[in-house]
N, C-alpha and C positions, 0 to 999 in steps of 0.2 A: 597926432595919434591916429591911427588908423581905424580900420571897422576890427581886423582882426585883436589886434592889441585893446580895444574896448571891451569886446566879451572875454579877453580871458582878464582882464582888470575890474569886471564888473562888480565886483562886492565891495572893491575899493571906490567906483561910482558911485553904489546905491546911497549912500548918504548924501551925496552931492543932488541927485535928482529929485530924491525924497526933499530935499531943501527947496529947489527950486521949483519941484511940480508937485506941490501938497495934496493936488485932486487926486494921484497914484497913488491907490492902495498900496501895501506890501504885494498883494498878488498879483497887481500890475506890473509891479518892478522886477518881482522875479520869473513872470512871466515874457518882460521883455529882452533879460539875461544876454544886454549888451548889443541887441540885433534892431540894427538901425529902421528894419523898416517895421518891427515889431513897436518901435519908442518911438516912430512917426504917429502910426494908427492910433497908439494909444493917446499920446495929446491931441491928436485932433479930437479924438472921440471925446475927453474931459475938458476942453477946454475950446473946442469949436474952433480950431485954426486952418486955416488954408495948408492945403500941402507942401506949398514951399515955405510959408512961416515955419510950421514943425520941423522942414529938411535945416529950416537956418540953427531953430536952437538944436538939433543934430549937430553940429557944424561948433556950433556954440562950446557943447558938450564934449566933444571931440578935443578942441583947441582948447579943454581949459588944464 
């Protein structure tokens, strides 16, 4: 799946992400609204990952 086809998919994400990244409020989620580098920052920022850890589950999230 692409970056484009992820934000226009994103409300069919949001449950998926909210599952796997519990620190993301709802307003993290809707503020992230599918944009890979807006859902990089934000797990770094809750969950203290290196840049390329977060680009993996990107990549994770992407391919699921």
């Amino acid at each position: 799946m692409n970056n484009d086809i992820i934000e226009g998919n994103w409300k069919q994400l949001k449950g998926k992400v909210r599952e796997n990244w519990g620190k993301l409020t709802d307003d993290d989620v809707d503020e992230i609204a599918g944009r890979r580098d807006h859902f990089i920052g934000k797990v770094q920022e809750k969950y203290g990952m290196k840049k390329d850890e977060a680009e993996k589950e990107w990549e994770k999230l992407k391919n699921s």
